[in-house]
matplotlib code that plots the C-alpha trace (Angstrom):
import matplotlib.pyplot as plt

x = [12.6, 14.8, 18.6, 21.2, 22.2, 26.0, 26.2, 24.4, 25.2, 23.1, 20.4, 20.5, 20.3, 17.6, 15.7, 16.6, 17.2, 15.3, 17.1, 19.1, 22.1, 23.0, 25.9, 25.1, 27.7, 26.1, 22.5, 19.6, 17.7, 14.8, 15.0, 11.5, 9.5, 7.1, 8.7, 12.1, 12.9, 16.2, 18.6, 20.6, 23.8, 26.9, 27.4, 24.3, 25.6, 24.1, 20.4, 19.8, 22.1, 21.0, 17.7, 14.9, 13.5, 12.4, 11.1, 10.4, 7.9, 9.8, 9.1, 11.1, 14.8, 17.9, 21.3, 23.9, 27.6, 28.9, 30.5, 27.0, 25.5, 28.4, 29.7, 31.8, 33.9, 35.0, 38.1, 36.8, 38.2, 34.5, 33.5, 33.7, 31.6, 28.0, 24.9, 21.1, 19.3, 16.2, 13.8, 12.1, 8.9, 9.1, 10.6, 8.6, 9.9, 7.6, 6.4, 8.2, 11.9, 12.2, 15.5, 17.9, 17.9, 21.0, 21.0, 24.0, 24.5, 21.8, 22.4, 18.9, 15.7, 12.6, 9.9, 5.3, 3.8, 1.8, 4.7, 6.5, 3.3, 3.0, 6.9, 8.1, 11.9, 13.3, 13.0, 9.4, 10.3, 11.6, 9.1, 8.9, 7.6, 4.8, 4.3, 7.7, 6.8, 3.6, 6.2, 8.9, 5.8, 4.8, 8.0, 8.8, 5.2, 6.1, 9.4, 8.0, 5.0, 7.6, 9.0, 13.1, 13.4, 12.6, 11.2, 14.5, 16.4, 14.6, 14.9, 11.8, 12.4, 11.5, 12.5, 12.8, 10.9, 13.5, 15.0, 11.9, 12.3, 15.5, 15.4, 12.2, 14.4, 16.8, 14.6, 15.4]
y = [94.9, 91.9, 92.2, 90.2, 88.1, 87.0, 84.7, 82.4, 83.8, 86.6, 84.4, 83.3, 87.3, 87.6, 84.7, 85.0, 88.6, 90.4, 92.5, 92.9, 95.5, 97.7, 99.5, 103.1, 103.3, 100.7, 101.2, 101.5, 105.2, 104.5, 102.0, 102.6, 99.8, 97.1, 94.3, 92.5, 89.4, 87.6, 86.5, 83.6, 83.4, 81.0, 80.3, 78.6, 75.1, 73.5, 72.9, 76.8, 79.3, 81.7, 81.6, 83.5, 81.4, 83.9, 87.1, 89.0, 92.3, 95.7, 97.3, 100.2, 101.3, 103.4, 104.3, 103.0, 101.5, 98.0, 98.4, 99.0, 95.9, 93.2, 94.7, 91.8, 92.9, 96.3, 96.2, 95.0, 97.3, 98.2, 99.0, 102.7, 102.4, 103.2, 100.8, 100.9, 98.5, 97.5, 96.5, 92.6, 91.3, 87.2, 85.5, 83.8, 81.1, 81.0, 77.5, 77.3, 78.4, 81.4, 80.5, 82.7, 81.1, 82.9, 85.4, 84.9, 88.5, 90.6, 93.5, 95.0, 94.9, 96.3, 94.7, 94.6, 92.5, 91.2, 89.7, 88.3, 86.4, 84.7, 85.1, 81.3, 82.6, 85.8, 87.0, 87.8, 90.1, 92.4, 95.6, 95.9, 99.1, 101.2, 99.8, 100.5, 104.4, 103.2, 101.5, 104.2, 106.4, 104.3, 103.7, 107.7, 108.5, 105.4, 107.0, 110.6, 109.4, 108.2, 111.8, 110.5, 112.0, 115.4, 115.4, 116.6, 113.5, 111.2, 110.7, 111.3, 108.3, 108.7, 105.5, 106.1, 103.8, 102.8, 101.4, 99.5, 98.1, 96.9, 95.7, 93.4, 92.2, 91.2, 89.5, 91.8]
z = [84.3, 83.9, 85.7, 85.9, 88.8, 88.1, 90.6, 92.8, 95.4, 94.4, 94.6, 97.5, 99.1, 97.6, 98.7, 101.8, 102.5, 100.1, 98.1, 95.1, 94.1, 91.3, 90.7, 90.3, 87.5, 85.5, 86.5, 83.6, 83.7, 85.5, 88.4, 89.9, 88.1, 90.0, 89.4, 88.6, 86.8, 87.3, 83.9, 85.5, 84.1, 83.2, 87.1, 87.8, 86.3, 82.6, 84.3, 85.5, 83.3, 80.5, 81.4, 83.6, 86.4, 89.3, 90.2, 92.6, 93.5, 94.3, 97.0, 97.1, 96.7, 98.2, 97.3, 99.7, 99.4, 99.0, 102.3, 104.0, 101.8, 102.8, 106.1, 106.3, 103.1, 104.0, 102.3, 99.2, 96.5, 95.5, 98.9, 98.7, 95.6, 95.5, 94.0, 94.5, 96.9, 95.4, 98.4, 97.3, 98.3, 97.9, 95.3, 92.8, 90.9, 87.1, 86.2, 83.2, 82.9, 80.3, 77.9, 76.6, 73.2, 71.3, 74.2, 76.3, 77.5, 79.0, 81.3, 81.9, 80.1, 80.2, 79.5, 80.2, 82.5, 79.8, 77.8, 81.3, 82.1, 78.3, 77.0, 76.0, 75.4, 77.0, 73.0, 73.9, 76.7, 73.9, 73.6, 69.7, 67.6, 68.8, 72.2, 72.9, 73.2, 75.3, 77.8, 78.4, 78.6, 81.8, 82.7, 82.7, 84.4, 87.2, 88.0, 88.1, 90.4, 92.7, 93.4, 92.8, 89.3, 87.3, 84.2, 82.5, 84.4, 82.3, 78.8, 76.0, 74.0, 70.3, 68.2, 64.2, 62.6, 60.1, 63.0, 64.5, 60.9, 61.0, 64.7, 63.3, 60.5, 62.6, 64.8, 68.0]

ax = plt.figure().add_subplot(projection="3d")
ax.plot(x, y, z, "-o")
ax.set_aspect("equal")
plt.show()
């Protein structure tokens, strides 16, 4: 999966802490995936934004509160609110950056281990026509291994293939 991190700061926690958040009210479907790559964005400066340059193993996650993740912000208006904790192993930094191209704004994406490890632009993370149903088959069957999701909590993804068409057209 490739998330965002908005800020460096968000970097730095999870170099040196290990972890990374996501607010529940924004979070994709399924969370339980082995690995996460990190979109970099406008904040990192003109040599490191729009662009993938780390990531890291996941280990495991939890659902807690921004309060409990930065105890010393406990009256920041999101405090209350609740996000997911996603348990890193080390970062990883790729030896080539991957670009965002015409890309600017990426929330989350998932994407194979097999296009992260030969992707030359974050364009090649994109999971086009058939094997797209082969991913969100693992992606369901991960989730469900884990025990934290019913089968009726997760969605059966059919894609027409008028729009697998289209979406090649366009280059998506």
């Amino acid at each position: 999966m490739v998330a965002v991190l908005p800020a460096r700061r968000d970097l730095e926690i999870v170099r040196l802490l290990g972890w990374y958040r996501i607010p529940l009210r924004r979070a994709p479907k399924v969370i339980h995936v082995d690995a996460v790559a990190f979109y970099q964005t406008g904040d990192f400066g003109p040599e490191h934004r729009w662009q993938i340059e780390h990531f890291a193993e996941v280990r495991g996650h939890e659902l807690t509160t921004r309060r409990e993740l930065f105890r010393d912000e406990p009256d920041h208006p999101h405090a209350a609110e609740e996000y997911y904790k996603l348990a890193l192993g080390p970062l990883q930094t790729l030896p080539q950056p991957l670009p965002a191209g015409g890309w600017k704004r990426i929330t989350f994406l998932y994407t194979t281990g097999g296009q992260f490890l030969t992707a030359r632009t974050i364009n090649d993370l994109v999971v086009r026509s058939e094997e797209r149903q082969v991913l969100w088959r693992s992606l369901r069957e991960h989730a469900l291994k884990g025990g934290e999701y019913q089968p009726e909590d997760l969605p059966e993804i059919a894609v027409d293939p008028a729009i697998l068409t289209l979406l090649g057209q366009l280059n998506i």
